[in-house]
DRENBARO-570540 format. One record per residue (C-alpha): residue in three letters; residue number from 1; x, z, y. Coordinates in pm, 1 decimal. Layout:
{'ALA'; NUM; {X; Z; Y}} ...
# end
This chain:
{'UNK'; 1; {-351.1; 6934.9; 19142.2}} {'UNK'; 2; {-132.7; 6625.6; 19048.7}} {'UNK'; 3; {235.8; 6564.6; 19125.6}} {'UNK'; 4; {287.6; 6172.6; 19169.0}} {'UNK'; 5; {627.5; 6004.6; 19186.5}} {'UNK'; 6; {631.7; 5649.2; 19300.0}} {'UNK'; 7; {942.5; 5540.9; 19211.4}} {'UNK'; 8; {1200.4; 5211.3; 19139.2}} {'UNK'; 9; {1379.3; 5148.1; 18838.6}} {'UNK'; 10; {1710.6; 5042.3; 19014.0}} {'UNK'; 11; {1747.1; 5306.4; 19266.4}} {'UNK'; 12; {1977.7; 5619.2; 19158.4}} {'UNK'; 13; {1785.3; 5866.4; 19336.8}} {'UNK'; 14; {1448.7; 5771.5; 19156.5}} {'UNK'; 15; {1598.0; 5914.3; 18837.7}} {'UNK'; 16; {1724.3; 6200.9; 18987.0}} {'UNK'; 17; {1417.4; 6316.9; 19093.0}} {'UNK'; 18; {1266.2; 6227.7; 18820.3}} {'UNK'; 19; {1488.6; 6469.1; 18652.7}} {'UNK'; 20; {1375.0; 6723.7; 18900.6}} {'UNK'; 21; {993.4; 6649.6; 18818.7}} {'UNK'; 22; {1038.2; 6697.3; 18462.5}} {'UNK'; 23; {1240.4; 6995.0; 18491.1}} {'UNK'; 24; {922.4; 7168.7; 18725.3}} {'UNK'; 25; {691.5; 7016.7; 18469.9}} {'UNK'; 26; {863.6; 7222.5; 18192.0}} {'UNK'; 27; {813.1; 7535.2; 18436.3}} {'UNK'; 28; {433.5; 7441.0; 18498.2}} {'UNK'; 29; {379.5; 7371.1; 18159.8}} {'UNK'; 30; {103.7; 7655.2; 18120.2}} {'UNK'; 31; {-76.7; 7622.8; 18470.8}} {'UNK'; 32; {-339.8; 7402.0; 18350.0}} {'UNK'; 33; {-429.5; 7311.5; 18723.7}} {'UNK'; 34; {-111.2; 7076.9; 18765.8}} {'UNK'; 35; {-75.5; 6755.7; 18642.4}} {'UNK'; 36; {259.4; 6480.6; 18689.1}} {'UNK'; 37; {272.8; 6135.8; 18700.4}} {'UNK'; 38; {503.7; 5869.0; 18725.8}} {'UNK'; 39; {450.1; 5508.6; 18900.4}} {'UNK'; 40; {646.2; 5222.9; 18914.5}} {'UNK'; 41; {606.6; 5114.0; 19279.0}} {'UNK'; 42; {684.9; 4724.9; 19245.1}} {'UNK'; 43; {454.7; 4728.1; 18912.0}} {'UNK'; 44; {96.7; 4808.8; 19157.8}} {'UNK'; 45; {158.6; 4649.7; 19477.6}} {'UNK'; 46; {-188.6; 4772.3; 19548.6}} {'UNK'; 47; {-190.5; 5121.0; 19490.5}} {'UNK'; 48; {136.7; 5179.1; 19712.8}} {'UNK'; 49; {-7.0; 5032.2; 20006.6}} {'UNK'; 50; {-288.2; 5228.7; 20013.3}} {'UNK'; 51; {-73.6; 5526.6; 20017.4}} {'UNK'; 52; {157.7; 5375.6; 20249.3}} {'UNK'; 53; {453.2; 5368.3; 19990.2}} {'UNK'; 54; {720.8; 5231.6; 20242.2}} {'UNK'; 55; {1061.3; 5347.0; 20010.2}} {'UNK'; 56; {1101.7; 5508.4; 19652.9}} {'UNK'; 57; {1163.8; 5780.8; 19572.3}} {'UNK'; 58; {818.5; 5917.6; 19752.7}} {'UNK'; 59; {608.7; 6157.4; 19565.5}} {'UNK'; 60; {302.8; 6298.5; 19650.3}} {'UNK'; 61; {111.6; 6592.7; 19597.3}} {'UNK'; 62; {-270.7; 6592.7; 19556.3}} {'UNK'; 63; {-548.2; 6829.1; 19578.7}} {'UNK'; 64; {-914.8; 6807.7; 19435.4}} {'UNK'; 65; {-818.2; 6392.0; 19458.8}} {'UNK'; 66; {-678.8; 6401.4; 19850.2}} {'UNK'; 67; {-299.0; 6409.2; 19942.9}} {'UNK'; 68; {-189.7; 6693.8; 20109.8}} {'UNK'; 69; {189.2; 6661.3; 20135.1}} {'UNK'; 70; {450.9; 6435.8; 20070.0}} {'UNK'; 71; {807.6; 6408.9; 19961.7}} {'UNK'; 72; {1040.8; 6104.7; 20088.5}} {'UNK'; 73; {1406.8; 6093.4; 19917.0}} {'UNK'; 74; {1551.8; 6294.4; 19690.4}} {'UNK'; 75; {1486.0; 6641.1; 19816.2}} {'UNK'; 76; {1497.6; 6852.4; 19534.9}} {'UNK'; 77; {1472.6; 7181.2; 19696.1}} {'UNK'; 78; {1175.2; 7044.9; 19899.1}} {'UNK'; 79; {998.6; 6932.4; 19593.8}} {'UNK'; 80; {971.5; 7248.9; 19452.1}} {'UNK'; 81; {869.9; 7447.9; 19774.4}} {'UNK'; 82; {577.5; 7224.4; 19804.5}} {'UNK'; 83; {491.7; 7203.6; 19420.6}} {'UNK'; 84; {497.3; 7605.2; 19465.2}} {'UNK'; 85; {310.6; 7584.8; 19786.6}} {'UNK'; 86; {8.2; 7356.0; 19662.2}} {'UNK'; 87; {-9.2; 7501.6; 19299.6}} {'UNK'; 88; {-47.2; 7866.3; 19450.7}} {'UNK'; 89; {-321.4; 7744.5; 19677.2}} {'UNK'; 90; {-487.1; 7591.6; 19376.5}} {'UNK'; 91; {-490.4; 7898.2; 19154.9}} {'UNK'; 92; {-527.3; 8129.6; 19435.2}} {'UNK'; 93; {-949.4; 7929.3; 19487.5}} {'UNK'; 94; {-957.1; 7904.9; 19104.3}} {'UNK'; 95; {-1138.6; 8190.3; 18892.8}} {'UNK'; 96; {-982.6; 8423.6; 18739.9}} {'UNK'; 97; {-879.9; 8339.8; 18376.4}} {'UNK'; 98; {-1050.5; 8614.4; 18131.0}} {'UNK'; 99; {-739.7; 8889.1; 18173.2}} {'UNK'; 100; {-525.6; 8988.6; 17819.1}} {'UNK'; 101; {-378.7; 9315.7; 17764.4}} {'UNK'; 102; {5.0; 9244.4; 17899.1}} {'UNK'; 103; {144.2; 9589.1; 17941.7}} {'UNK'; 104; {386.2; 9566.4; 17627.1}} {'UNK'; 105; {541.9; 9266.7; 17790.0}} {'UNK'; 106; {488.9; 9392.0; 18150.2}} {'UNK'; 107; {714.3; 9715.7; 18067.4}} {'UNK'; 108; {957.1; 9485.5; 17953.9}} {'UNK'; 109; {952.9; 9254.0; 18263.7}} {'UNK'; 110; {966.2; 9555.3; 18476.1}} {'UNK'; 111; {1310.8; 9713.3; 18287.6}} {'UNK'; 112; {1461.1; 9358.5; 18309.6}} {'UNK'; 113; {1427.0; 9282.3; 18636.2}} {'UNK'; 114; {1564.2; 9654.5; 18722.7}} {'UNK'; 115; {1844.8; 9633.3; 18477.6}} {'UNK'; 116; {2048.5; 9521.0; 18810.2}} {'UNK'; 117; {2030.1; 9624.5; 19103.7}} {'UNK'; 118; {2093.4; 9243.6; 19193.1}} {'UNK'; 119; {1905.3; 8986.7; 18988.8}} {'UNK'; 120; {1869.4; 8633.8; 18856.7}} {'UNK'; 121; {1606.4; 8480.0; 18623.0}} {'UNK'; 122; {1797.1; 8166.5; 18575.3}} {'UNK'; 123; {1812.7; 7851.2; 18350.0}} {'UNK'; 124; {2138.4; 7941.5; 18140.2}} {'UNK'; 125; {2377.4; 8145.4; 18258.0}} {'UNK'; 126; {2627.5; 8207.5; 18575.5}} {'UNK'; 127; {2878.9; 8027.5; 18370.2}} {'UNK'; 128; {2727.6; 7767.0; 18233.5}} {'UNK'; 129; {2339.3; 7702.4; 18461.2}} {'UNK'; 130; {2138.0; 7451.9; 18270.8}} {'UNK'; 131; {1944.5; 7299.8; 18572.3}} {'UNK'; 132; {2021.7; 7191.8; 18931.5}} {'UNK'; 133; {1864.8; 7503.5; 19139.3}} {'UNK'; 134; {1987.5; 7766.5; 18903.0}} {'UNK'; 135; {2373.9; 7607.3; 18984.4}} {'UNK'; 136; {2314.8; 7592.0; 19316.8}} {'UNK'; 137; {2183.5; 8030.6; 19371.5}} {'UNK'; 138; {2484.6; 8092.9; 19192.7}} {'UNK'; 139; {2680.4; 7924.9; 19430.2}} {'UNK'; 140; {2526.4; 8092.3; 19697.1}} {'UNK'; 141; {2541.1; 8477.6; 19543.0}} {'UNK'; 142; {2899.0; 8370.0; 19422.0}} {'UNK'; 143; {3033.3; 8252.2; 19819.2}} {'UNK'; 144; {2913.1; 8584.1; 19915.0}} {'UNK'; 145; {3057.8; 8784.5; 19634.4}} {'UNK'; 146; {2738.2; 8965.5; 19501.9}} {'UNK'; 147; {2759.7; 9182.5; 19193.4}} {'UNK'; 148; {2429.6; 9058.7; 19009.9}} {'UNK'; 149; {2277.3; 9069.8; 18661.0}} {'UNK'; 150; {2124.6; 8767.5; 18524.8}} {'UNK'; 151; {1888.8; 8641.5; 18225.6}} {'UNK'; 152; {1846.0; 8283.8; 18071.0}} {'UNK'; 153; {1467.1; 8221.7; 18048.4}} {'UNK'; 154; {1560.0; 7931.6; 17812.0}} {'UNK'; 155; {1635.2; 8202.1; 17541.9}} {'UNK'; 156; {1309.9; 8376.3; 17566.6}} {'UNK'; 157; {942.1; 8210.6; 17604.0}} {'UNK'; 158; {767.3; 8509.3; 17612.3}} {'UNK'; 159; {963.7; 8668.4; 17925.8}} {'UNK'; 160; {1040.5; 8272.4; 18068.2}} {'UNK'; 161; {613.4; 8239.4; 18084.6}} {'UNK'; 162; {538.4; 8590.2; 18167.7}} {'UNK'; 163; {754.4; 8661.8; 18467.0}} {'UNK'; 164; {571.5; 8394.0; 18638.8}} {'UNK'; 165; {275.6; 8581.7; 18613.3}} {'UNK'; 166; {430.1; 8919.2; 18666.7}} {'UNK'; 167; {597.3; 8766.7; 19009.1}} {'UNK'; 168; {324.5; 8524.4; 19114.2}} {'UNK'; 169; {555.7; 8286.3; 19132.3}} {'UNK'; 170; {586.2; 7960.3; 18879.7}} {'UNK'; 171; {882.0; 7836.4; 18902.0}} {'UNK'; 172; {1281.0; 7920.0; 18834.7}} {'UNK'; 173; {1538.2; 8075.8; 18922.5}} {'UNK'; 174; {1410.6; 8386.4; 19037.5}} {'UNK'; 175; {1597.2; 8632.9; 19218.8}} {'UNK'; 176; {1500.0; 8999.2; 19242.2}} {'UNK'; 177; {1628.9; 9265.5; 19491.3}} {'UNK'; 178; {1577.3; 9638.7; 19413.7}} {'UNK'; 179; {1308.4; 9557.6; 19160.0}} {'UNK'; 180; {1163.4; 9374.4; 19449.8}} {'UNK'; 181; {1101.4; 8942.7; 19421.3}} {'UNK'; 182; {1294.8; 8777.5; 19652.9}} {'UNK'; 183; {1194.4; 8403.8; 19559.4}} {'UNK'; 184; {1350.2; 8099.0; 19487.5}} {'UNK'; 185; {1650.9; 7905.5; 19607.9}} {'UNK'; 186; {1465.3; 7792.6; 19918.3}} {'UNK'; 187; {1392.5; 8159.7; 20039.1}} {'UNK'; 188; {1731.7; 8252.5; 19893.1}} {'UNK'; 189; {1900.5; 8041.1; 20117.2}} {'UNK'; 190; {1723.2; 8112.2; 20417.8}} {'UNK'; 191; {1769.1; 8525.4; 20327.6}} {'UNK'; 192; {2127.8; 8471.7; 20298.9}} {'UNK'; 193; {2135.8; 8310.1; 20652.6}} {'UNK'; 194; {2099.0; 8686.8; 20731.8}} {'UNK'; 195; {2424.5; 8867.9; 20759.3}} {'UNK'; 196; {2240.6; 9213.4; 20749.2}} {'UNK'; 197; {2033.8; 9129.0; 20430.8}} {'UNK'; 198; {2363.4; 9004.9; 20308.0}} {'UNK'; 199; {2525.2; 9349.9; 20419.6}} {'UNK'; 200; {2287.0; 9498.3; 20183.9}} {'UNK'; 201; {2333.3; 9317.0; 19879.0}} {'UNK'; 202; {2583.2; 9468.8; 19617.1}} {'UNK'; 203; {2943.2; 9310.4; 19601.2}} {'UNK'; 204; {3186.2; 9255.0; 19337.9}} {'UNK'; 205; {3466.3; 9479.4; 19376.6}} {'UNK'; 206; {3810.6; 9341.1; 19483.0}} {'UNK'; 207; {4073.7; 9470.4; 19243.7}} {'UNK'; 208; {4354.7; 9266.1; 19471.4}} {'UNK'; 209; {4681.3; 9434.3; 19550.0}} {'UNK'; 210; {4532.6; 9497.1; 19924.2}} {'UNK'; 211; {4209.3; 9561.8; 19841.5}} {'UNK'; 212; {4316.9; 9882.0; 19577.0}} {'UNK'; 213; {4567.4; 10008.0; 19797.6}} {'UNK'; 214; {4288.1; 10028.2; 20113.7}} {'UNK'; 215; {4075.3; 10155.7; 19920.0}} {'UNK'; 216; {4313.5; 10394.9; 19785.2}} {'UNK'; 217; {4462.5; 10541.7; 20156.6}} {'UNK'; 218; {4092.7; 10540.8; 20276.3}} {'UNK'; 219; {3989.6; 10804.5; 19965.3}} {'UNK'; 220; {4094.9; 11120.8; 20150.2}} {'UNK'; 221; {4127.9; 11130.6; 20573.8}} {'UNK'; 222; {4501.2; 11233.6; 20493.9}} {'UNK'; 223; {4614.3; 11072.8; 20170.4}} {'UNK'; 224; {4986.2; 11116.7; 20046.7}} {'UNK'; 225; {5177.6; 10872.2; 19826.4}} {'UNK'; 226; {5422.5; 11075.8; 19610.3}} {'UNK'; 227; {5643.6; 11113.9; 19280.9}} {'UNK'; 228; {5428.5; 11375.0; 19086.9}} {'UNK'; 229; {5145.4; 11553.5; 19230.9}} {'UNK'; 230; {5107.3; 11841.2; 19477.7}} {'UNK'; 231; {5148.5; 12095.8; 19155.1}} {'UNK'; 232; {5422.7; 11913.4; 18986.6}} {'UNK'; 233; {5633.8; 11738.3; 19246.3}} {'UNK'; 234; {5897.4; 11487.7; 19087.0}} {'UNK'; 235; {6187.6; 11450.3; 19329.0}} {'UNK'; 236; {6289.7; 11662.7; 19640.4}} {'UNK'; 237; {6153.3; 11442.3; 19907.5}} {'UNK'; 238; {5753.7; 11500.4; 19759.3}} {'UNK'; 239; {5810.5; 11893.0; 19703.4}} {'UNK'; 240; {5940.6; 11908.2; 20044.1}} {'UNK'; 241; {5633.5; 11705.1; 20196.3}} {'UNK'; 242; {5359.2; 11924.9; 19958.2}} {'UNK'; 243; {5515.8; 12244.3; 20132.0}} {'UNK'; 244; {5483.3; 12145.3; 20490.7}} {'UNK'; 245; {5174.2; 12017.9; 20442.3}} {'UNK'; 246; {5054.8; 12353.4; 20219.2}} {'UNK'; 247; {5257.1; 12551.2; 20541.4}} {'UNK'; 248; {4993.6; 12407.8; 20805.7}} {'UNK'; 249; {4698.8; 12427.2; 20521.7}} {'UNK'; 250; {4627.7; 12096.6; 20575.4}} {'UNK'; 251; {4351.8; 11926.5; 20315.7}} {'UNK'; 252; {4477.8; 11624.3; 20200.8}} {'UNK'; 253; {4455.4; 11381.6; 19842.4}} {'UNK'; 254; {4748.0; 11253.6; 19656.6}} {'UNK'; 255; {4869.4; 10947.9; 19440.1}} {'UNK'; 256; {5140.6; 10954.5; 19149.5}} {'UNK'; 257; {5303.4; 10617.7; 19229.0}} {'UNK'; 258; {5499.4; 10676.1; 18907.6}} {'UNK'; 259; {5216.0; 10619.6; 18733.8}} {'UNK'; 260; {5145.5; 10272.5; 18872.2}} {'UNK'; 261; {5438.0; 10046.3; 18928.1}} {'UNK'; 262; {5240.7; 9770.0; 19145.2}} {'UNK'; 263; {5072.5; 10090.7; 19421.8}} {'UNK'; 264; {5426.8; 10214.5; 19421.0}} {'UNK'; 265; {5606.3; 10104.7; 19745.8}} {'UNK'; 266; {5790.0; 10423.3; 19880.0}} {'UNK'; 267; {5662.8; 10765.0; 19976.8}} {'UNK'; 268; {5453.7; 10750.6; 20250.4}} {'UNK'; 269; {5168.0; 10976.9; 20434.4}} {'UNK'; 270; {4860.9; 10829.9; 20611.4}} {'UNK'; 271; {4609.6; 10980.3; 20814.2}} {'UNK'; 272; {4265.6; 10773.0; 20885.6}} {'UNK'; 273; {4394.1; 10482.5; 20688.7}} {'UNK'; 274; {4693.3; 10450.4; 20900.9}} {'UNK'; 275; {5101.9; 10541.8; 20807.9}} {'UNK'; 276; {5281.0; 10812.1; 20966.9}} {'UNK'; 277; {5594.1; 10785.9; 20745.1}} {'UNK'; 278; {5767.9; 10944.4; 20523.4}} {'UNK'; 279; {5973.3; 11288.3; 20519.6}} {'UNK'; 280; {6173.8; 11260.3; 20850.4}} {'UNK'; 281; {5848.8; 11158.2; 21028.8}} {'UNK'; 282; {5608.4; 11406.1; 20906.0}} {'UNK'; 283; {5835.4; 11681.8; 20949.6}} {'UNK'; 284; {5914.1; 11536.1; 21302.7}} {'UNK'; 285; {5514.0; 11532.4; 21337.8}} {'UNK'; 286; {5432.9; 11868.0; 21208.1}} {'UNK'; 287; {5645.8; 11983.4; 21463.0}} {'UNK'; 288; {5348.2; 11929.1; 21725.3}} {'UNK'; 289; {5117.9; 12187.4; 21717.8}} {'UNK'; 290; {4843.6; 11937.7; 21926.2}} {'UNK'; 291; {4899.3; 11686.9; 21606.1}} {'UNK'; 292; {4861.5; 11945.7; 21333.6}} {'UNK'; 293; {4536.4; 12047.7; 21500.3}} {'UNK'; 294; {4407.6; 11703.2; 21433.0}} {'UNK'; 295; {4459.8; 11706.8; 21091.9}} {'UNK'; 296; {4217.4; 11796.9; 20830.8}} {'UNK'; 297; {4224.7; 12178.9; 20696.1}} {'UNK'; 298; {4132.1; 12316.3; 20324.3}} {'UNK'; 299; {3888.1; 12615.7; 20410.1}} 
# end
């Protein structure tokens, strides 16, 4: 298969595909089968009319001599799908290379890529991605908040050349789901298009003001902000509030706001997330034997 770039030296977007090429080229370094080449358009006036070379950057993609797809403008995502496309069609007809024992490295693949529930084979790292499509995926798993491990290829040859092989698939990043490949940043893209496959994915957890304190009153159906706990009230107002709640046996979690200034924002009592009040208001509530049968009871 070759990989041919017909291209201008004056336009901008001529070099940045080139850039693109040569990054795939590094990634298809060991499939023998593909081959890349770059042509000056104006320099063979000749050869780009016979392939109908109307504007640079055009690349196209040949098999066994014939073109089979083509590329007009810089469309790097594009030029990868099809490089993956065509080169998997090529080695899928070829014969099978004479196999090599790869379970030592296979093992290791396999722990890797299950380290995290969520993760990226990437060029660099989430902070600093060393190539255009490994930028881009962690844009996209950072807009959705995902909680996801990731490894730079660039630092390892062995793993960077075996994964392909492992995953059937040549090129990077590489994003795995449950141990399971998801693809590239074409299929990544179109997967997160999915709000229930995003649903699924892990998240980062919020540690905001809002986000601890919901997650907080959501930890027990009844949940009671206090000074102390239930067996070591610290003022009046919580020992009073433990013993009307211990009077109707209700089953119910606390919180020691003394022990965290920022959660601390008055004594107060909620039931399914949502504030009855505070001492006045529960004793007021208690009072109704219809709402104390809706509250939850220890055994």
């Amino acid at each position: 298969m070759a990989v041919v770039h017909f291209y201008a030296s004056w336009a901008e977007s001529c070099g940045q595909v080139n850039k693109v090429l040569e990054d795939l080229k590094e990634d298809f370094k060991n499939i023998n089968s593909v081959g890349f080449s770059f042509i000056e358009a104006e320099g063979v006036p000749e050869v780009s009319a016979k392939y109908s070379i109307v504007a640079a950057p055009t690349v196209l993609y040949f098999v066994d001599g014939k073109e089979v797809d083509r590329v007009n403008g810089y469309k790097p995502s594009e030029l990868e799908m099809k490089l993956t496309k065509h080169s998997f069609d090529v080695n899928t007809s070829a014969p099978a290379a004479e196999s090599r024992p790869k379970e030592d490295l296979n093992t290791r693949l396999k722990k890797l890529i299950n380290s995290h529930k969520l993760m990226l084979f990437m060029k660099g790292s989430p902070e600093n991605p060393k190539c255009g499509f490994s930028k881009q995926t962690v844009g996209l798993l950072n807009d959705i908040g995902a909680d996801f491990g990731s490894f730079d290829i660039l630092s390892d040859e062995e793993v960077r050349q075996g994964l392909k092989e492992y995953s059937n698939w040549p090129t990077y990043p590489q994003l795995y789901f449950d141990g399971e490949l998801i693809g590239g940043l074409d299929v990544i893209r179109e997967e997160f298009q999915d709000s229930e496959f995003v649903a699924k994915l892990p998240k980062k957890e919020d540690n905001s003001l809002p986000a601890r304190l919901k997650r907080l009153i959501n930890s027990h159906k009844l949940m009671l902000f206090m000074k102390g706990d239930r067996h070591n009230p610290q003022c009046g107002f919580s020992r009073q509030i433990i013993e009307l709640l211990n009077g109707v046996k209700a089953d119910y979690g606390t919180f020691d706001i003394l022990k965290d200034e920022e959660v601390r924002q008055g004594l107060k009592l909620y039931l399914n997330g949502e504030l009855l009040g505070g001492l006045d208001v529960v004793r007021a509530e208690l009072a109704d034997e219809e709402f104390v049968s809706s509250l939850p009871k220890t055994a």
